[in-house]
KOLLUMTI-986419 format. One record per atom (N, C-alpha, C): x negated, y, z; atom name; residue number from 0; residue in one letter. Coordinates in Angstrom, 2 decimals, always signed. Each point is the difference from the previous one (the first is absolute). Example, Ala and Ser with C-alpha at 12.3 -4.5 7.8 and 13.67 -1.06 7.14 Angstrom:
2
NODE        x        y        z  atom   nr  rest
NODE   -13.19    -5.69    +7.80     N    0     A
NODE    +0.89    +1.19    +0.00    CA    0     A
NODE    -0.90    +1.20    +0.00     C    0     A
NODE    +0.35    +1.05    -0.72     N    1     S
NODE    -0.82    +1.19    +0.06    CA    1     S
NODE    +0.77    +1.09    +0.73     C    1     S
This chain:
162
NODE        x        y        z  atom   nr  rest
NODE   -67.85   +52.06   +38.73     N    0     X
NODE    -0.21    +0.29    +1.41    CA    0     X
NODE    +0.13    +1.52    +0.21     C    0     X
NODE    +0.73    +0.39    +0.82     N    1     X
NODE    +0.76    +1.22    +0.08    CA    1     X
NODE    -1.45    +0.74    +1.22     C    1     X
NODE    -0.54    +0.94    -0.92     N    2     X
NODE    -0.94    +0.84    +0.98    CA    2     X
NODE    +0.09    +0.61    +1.56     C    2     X
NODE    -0.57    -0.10    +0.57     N    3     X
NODE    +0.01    +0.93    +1.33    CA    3     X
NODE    +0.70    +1.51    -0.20     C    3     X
NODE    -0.64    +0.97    -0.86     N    4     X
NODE    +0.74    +1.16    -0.19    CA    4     X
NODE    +1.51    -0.05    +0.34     C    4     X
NODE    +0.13    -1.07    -1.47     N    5     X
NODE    +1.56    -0.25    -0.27    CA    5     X
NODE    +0.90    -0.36    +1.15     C    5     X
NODE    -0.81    -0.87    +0.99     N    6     X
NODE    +0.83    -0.27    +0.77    CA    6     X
NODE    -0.01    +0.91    +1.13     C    6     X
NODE    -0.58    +0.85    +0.21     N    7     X
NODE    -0.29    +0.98    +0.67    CA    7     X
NODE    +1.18    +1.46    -0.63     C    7     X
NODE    -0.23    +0.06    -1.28     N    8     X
NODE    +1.38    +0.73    -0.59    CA    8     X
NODE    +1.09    -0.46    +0.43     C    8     X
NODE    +0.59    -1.22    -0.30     N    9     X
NODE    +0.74    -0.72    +0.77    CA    9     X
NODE    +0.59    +0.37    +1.50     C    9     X
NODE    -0.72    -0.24    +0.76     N   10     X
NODE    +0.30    +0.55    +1.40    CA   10     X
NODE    +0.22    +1.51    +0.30     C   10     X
NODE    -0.72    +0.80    -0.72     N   11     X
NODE    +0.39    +1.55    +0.08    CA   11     X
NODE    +1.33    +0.32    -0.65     C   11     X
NODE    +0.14    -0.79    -1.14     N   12     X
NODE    +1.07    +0.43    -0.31    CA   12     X
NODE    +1.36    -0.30    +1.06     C   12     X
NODE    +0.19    -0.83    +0.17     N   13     X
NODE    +0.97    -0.84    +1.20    CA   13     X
NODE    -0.02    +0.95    +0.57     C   13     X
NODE    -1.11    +0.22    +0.98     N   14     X
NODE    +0.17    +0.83    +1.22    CA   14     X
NODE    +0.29    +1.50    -0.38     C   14     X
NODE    -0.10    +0.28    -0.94     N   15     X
NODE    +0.11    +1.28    -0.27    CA   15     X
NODE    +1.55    +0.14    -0.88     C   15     X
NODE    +0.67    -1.08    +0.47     N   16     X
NODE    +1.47    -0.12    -1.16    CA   16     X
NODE    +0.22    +0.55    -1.18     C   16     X
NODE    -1.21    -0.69    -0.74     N   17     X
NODE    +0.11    +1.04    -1.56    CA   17     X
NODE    -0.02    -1.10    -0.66     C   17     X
NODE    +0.27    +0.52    -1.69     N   18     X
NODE    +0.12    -1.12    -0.81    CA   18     X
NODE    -0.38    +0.37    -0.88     C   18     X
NODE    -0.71    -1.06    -1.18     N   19     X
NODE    -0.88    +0.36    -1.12    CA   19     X
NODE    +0.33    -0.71    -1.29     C   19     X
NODE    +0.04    +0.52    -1.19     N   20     X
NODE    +0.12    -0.63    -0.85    CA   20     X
NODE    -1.10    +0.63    -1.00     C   20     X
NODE    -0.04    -0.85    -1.49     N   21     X
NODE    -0.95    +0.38    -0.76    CA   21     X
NODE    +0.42    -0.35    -1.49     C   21     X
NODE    -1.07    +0.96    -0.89     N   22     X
NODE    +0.48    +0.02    -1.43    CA   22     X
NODE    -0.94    -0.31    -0.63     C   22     X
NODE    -0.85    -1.10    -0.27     N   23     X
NODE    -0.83    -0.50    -0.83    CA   23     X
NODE    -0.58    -0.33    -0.90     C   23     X
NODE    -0.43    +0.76    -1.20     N   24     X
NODE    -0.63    -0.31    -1.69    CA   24     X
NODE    -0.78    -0.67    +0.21     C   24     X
NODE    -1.55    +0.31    +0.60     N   25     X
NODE    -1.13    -0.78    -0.80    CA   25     X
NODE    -0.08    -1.55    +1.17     C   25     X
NODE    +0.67    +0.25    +1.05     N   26     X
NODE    +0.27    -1.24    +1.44    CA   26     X
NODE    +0.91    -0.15    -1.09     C   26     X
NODE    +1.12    -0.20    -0.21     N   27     X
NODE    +0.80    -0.63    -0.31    CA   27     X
NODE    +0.68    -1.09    +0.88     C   27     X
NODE    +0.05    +0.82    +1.10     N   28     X
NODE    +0.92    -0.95    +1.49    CA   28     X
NODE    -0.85    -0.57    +0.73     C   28     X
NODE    -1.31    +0.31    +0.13     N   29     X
NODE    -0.90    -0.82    +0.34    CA   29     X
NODE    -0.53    +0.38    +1.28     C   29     X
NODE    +0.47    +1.27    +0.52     N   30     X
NODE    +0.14    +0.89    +1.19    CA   30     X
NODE    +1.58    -0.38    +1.06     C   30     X
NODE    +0.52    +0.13    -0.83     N   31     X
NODE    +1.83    -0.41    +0.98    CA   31     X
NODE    -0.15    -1.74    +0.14     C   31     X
NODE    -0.49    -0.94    -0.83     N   32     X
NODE    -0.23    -0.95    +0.52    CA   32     X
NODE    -1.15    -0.54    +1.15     C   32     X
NODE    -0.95    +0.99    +0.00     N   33     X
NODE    -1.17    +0.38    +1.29    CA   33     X
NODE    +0.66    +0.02    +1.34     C   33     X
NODE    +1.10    +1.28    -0.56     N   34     X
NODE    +0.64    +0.55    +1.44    CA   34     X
NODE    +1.13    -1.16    +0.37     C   34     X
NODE    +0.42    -0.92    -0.79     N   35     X
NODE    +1.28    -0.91    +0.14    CA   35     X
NODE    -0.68    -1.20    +0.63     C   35     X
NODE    -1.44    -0.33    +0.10     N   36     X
NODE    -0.87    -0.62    +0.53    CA   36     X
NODE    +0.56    +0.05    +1.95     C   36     X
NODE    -0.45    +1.12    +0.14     N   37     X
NODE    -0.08    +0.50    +1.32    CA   37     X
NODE    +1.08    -0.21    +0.99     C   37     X
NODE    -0.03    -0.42    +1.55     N   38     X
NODE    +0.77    -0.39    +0.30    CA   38     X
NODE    +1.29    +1.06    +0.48     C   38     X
NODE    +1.21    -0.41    +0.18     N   39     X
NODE    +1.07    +1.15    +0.04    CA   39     X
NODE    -0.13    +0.74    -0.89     C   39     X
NODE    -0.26    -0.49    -1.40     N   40     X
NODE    -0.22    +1.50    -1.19    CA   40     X
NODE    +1.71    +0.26    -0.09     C   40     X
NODE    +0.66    -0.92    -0.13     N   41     X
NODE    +1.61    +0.84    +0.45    CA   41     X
NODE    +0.55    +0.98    +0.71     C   41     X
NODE    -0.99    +0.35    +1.15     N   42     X
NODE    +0.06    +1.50    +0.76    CA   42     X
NODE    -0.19    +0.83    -0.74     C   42     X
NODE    -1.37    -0.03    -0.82     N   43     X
NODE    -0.34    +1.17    -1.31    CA   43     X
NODE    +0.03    -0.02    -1.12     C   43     X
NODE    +0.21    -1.02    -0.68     N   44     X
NODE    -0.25    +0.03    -1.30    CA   44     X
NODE    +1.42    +0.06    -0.84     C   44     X
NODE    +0.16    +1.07    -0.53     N   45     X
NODE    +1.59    -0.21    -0.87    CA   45     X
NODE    -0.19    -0.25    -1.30     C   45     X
NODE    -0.86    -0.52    -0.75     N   46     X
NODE    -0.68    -0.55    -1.54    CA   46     X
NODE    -1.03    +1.18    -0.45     C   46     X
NODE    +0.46    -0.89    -1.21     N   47     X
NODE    -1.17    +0.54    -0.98    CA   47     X
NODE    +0.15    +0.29    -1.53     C   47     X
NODE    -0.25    +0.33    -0.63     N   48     X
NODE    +0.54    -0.09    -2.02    CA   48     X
NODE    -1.45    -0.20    -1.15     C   48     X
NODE    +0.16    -0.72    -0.09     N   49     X
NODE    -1.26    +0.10    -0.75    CA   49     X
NODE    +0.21    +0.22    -1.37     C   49     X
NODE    -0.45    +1.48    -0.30     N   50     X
NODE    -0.27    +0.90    -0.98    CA   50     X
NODE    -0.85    +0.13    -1.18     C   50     X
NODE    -0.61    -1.26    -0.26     N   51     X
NODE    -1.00    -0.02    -0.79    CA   51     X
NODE    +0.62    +0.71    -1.68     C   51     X
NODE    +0.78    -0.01    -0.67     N   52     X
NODE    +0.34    +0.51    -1.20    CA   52     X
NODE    +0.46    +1.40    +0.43     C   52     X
NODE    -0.16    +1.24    -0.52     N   53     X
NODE    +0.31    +1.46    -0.22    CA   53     X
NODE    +1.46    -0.17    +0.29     C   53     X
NODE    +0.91    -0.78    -0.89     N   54     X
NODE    +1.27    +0.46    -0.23    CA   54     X
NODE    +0.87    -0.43    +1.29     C   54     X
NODE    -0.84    -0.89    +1.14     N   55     X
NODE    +0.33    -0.32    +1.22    CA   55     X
NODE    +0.33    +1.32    +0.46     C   55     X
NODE    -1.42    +0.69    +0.20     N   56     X
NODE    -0.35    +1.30    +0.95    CA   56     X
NODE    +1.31    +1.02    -0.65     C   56     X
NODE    +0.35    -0.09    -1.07     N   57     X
NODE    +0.92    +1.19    -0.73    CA   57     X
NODE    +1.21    -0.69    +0.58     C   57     X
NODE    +0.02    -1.04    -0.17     N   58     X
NODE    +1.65    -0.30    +0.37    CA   58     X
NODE    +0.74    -0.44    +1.19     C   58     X
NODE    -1.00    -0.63    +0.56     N   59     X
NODE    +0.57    -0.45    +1.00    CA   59     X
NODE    -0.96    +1.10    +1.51     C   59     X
NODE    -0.63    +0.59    -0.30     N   60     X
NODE    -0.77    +0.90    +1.27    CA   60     X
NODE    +0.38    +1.20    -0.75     C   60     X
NODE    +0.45    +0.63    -1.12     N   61     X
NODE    +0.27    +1.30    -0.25    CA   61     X
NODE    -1.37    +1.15    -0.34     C   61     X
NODE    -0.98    -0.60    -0.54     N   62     X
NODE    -1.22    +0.78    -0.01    CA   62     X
NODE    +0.66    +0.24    -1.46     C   62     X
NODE    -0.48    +1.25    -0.36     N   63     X
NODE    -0.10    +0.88    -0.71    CA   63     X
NODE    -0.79    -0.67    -1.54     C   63     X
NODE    +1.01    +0.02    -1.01     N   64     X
NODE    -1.61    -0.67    -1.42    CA   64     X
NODE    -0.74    +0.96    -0.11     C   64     X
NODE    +0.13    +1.08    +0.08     N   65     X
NODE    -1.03    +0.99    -0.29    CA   65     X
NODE    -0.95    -0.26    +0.73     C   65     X
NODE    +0.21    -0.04    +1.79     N   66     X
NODE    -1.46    -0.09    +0.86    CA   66     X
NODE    -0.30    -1.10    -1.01     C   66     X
NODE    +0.25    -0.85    -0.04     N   67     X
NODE    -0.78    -1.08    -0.05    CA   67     X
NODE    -1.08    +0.06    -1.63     C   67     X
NODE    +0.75    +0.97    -0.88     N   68     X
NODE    -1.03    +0.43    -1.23    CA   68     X
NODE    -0.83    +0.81    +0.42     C   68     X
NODE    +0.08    +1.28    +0.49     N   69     X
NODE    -1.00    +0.56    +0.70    CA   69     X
NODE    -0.97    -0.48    +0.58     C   69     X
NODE    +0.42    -1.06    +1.31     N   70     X
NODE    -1.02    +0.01    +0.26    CA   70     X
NODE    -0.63    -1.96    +0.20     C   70     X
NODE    +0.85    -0.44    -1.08     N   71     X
NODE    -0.07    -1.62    +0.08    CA   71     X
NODE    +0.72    -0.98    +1.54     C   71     X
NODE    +0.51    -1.49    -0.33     N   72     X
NODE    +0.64    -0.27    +0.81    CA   72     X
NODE    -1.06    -0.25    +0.92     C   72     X
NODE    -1.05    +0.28    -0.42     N   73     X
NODE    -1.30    -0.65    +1.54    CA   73     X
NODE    -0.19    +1.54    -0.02     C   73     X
NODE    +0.48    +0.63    +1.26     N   74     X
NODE    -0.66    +0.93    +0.02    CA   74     X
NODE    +1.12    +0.79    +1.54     C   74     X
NODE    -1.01    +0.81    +0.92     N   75     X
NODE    +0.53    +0.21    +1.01    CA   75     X
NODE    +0.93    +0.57    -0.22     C   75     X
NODE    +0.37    +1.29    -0.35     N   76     X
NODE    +1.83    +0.07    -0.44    CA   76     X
NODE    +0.56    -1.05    -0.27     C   76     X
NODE    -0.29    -0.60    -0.45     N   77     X
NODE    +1.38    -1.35    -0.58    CA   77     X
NODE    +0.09    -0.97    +1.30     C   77     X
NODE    -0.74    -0.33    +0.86     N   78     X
NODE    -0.52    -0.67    +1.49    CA   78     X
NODE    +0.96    +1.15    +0.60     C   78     X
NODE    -0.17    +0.97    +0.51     N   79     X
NODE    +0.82    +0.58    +0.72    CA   79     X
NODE    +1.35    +0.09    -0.37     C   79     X
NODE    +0.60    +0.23    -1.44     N   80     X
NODE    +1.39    -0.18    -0.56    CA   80     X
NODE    +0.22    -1.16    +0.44     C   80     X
NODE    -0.25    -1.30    -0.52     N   81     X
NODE    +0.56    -1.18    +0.72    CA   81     X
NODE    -0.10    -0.17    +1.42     C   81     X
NODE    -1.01    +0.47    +0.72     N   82     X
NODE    +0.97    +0.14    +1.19    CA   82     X
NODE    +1.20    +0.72    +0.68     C   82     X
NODE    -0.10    +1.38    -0.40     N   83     X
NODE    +0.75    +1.01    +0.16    CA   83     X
NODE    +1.48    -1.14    -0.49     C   83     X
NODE    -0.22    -0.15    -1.74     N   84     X
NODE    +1.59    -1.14    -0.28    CA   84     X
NODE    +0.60    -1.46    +0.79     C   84     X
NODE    -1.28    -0.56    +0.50     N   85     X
NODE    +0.30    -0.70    +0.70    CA   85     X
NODE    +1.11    -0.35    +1.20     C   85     X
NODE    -0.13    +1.71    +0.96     N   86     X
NODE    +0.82    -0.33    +0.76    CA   86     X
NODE    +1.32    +0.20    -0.11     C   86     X
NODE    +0.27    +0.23    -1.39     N   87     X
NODE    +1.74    -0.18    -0.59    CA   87     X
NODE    +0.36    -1.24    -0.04     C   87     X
NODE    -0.64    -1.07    -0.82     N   88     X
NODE    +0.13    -1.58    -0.24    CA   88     X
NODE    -0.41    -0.53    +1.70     C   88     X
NODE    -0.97    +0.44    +0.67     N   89     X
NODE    -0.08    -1.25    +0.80    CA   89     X
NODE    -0.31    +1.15    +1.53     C   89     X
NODE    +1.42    +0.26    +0.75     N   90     X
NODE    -0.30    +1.23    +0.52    CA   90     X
NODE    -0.87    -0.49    +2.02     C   90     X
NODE    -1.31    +0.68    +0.06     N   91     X
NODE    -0.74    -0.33    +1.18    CA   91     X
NODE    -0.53    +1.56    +0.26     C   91     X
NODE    -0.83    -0.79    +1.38     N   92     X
NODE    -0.79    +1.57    +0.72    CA   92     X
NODE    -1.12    +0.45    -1.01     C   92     X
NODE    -0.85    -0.83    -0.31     N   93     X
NODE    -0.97    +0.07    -0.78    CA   93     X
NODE    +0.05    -0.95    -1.30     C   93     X
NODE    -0.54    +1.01    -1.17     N   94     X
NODE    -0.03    -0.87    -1.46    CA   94     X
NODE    -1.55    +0.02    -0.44     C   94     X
NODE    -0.35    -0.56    -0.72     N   95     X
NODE    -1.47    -0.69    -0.39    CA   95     X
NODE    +0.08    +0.25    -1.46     C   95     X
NODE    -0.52    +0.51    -0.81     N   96     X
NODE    -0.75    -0.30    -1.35    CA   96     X
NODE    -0.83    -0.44    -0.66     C   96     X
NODE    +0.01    -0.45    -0.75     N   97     X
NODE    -1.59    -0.78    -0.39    CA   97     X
NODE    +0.39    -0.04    -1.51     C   97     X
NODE    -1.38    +0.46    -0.40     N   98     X
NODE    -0.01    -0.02    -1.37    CA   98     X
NODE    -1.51    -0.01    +0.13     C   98     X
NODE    -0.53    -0.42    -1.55     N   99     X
NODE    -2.04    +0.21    -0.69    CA   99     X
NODE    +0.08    -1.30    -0.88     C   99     X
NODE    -1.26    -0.09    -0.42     N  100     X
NODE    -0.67    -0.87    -1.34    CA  100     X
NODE    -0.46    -0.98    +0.76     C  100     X
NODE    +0.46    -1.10    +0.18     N  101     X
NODE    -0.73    -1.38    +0.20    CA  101     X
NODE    -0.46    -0.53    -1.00     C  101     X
NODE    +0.33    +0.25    -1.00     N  102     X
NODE    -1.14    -0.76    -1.32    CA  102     X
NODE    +0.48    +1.18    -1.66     C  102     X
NODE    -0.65    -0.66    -0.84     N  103     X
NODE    -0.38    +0.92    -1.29    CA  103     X
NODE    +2.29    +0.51    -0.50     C  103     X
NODE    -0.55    +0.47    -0.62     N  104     X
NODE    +1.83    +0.57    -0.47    CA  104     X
NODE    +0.45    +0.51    -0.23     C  104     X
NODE    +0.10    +0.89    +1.78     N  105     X
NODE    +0.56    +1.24    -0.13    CA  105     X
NODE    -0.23    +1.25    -0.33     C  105     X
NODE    -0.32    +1.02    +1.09     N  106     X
NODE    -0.69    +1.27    -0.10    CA  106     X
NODE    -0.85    +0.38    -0.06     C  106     X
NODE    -0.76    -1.00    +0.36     N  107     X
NODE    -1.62    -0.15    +0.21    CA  107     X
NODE    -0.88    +0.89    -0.55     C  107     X
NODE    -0.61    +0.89    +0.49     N  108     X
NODE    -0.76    +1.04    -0.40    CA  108     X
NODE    -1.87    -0.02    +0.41     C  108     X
NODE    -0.66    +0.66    -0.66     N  109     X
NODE    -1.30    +0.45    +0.61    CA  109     X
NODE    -0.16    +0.33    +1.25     C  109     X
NODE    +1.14    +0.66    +0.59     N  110     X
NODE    +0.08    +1.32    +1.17    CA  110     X
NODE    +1.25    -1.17    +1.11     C  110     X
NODE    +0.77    -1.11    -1.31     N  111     X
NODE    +0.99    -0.45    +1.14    CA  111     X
NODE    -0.22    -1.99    -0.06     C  111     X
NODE    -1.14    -0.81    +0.11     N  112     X
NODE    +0.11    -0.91    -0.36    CA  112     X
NODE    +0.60    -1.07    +0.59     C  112     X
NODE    -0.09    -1.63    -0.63     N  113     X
NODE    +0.48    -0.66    +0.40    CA  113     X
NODE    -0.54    +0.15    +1.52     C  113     X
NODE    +0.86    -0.63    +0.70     N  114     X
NODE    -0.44    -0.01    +1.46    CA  114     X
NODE    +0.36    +1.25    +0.87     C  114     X
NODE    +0.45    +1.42    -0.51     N  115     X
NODE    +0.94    +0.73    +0.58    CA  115     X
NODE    +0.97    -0.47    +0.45     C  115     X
NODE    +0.76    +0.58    +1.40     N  116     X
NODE    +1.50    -0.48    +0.53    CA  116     X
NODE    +0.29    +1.00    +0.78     C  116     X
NODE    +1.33    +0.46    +0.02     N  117     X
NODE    +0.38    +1.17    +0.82    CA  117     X
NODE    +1.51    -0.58    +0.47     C  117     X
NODE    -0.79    +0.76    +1.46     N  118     X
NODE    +1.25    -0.71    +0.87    CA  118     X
NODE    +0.73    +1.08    +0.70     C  118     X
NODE    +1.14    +0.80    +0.04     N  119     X
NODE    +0.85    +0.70    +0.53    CA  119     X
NODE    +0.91    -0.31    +1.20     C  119     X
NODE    +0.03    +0.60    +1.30     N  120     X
NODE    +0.98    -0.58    +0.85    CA  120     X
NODE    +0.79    +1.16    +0.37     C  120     X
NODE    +1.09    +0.00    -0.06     N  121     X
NODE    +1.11    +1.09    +0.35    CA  121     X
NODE    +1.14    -0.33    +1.04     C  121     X
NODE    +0.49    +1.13    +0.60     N  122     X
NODE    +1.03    -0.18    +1.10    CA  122     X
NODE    +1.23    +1.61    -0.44     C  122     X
NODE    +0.83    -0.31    -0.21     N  123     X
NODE    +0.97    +1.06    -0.30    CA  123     X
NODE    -0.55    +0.83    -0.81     C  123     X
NODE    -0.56    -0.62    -0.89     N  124     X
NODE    -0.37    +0.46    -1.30    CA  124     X
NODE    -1.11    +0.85    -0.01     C  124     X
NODE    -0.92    -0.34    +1.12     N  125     X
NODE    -1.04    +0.78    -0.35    CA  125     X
NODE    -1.48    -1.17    +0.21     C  125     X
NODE    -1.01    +0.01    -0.24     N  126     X
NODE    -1.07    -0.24    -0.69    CA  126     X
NODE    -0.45    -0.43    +1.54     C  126     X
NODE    -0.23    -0.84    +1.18     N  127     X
NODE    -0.91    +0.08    +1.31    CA  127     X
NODE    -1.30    -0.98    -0.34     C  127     X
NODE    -0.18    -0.14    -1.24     N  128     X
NODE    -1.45    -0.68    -0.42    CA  128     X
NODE    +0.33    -0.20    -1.35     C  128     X
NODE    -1.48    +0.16    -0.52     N  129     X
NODE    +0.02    -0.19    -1.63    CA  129     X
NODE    -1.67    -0.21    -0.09     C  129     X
NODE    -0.38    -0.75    -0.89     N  130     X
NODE    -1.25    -0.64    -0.41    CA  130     X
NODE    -0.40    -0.30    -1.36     C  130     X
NODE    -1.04    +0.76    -0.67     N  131     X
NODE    -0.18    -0.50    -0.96    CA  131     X
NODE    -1.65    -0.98    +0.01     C  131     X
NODE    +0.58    -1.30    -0.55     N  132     X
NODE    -1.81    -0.66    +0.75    CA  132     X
NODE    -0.24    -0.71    -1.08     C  132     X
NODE    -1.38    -0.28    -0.09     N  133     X
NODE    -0.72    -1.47    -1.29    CA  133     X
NODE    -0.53    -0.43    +0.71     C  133     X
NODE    +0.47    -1.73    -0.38     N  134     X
NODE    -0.56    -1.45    +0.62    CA  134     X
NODE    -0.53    -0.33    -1.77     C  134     X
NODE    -1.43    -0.36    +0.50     N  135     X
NODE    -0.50    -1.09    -0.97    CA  135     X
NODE    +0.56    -1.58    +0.55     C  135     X
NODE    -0.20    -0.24    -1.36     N  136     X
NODE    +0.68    -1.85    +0.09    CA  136     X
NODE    +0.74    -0.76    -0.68     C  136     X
NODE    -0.07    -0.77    -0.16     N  137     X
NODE    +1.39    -0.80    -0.60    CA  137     X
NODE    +1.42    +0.72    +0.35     C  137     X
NODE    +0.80    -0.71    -0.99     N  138     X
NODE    +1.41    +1.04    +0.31    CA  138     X
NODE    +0.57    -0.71    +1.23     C  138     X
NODE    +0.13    -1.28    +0.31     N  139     X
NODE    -0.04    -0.46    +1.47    CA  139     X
NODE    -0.70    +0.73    +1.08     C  139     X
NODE    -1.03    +0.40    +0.23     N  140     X
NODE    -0.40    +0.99    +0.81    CA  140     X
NODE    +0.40    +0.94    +0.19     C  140     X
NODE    +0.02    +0.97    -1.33     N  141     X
NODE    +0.37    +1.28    +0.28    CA  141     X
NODE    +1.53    -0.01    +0.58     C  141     X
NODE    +0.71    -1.29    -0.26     N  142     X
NODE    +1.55    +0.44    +1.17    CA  142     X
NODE    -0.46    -0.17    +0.81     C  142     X
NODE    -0.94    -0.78    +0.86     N  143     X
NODE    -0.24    -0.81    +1.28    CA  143     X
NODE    -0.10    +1.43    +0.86     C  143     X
NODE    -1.58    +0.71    -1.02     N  144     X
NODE    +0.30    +1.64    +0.74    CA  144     X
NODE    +0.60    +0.40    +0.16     C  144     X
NODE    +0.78    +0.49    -1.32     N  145     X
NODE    +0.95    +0.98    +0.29    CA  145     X
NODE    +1.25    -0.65    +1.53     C  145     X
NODE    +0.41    -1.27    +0.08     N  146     X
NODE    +0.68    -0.06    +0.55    CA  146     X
NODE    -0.25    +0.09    +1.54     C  146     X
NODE    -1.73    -0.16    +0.35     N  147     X
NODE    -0.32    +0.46    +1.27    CA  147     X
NODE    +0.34    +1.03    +0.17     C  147     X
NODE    -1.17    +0.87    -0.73     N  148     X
NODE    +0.59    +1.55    +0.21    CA  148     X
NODE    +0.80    +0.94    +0.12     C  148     X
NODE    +1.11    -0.95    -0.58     N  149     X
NODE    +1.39    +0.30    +0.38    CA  149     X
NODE    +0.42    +0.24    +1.29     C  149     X
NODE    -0.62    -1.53    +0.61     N  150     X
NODE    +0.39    -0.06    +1.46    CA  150     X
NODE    -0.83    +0.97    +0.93     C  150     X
NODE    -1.01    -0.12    -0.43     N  151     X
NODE    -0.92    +1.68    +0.58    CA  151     X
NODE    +0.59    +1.05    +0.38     C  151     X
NODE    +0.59    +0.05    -1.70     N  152     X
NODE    +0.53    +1.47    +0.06    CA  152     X
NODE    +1.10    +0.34    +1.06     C  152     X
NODE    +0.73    -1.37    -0.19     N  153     X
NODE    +1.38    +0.29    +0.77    CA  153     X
NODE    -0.23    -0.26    +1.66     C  153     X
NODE    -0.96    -0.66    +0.30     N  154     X
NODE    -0.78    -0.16    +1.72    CA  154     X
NODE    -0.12    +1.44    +0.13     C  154     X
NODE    -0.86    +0.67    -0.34     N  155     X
NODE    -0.42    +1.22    -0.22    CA  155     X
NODE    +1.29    +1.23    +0.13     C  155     X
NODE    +1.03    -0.33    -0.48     N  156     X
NODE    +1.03    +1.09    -0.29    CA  156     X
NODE    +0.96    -0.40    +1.52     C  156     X
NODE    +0.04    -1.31    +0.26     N  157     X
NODE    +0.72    -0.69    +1.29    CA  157     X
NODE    -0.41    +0.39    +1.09     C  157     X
NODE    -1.48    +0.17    -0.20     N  158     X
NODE    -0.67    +0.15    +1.29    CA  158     X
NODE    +0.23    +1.76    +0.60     C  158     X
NODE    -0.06    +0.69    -1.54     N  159     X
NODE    +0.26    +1.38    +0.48    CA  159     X
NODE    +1.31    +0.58    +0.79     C  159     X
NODE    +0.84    -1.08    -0.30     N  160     X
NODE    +1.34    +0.52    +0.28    CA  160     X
NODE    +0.09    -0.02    +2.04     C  160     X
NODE    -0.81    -0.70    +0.91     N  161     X
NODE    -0.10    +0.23    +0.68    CA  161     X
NODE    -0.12    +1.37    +1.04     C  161     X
């Protein structure tokens, strides 16, 4: 069941003739199928890639291997690179990132644990929201968040453009 936000993103976007796409690790498409929910998502939505393996983000979005040793593939540089690469493969007004730890694995630190997610949104290559947040929960939850907050973020960035 496709949230109020969402469908509320939905309508701003339309009216505001913009279009959105997104690059997804720890969702793993679980955001572009949210927005593919919504009605007329064909006005805005031009896909999605879901990025969950490193050698995705290197090859097909153009992120850098180094960022991604520096500073791990969950980690806000690497969220902002895949969006920034994004809008080569899948070209819109606005691109989405999403990357963090939904369960044990990856980067997971003292300082960065499971349940971190950082979400980047960019427009001509620059940064108009970025988030670094922790949801406790099951790893089902923590997308459920992250994928609201997404829509937050981007209500929030829609609304300013007024």
């Amino acid at each position: 069941m496709t949230s109020e936000i969402m469908k509320e993103v939905g309508s701003m976007l339309i009216e505001k003739h913009l279009t959105v796409a997104f690059a997804e690790s720890a969702t793993a498409g679980r955001l572009t199928a949210e927005f593919s929910m919504i009605d007329n998502a064909g006005k805005f939505l031009k896909g999605g890639i879901a990025c969950y393996d490193a050698c995705i983000k290197e090859d097909l979005l153009h992120v850098d291997h180094q960022l991604i040793e520096d500073f791990t593939p969950e980690s806000m540089e690497v969220t902002k690179a895949i969006a920034v690469g994004l809008n080569k493969a899948i070209p819109s007004d606005i691109q989405i990132g999403i990357t963090g730890l939904t369960c044990a694995g990856g980067s997971e630190t003292a300082e960065k644990p499971v349940g971190t997610m950082f979400i980047c949104g960019t427009r001509n290559g620059d940064a108009i929201f970025s988030e670094r947040l922790h949801f406790d929960g099951e790893r089902e939850e923590i997308v459920e968040h992250t994928i609201e907050k997404c829509g937050e973020l981007l209500k929030d960035y829609l609304q300013s453009l007024n």
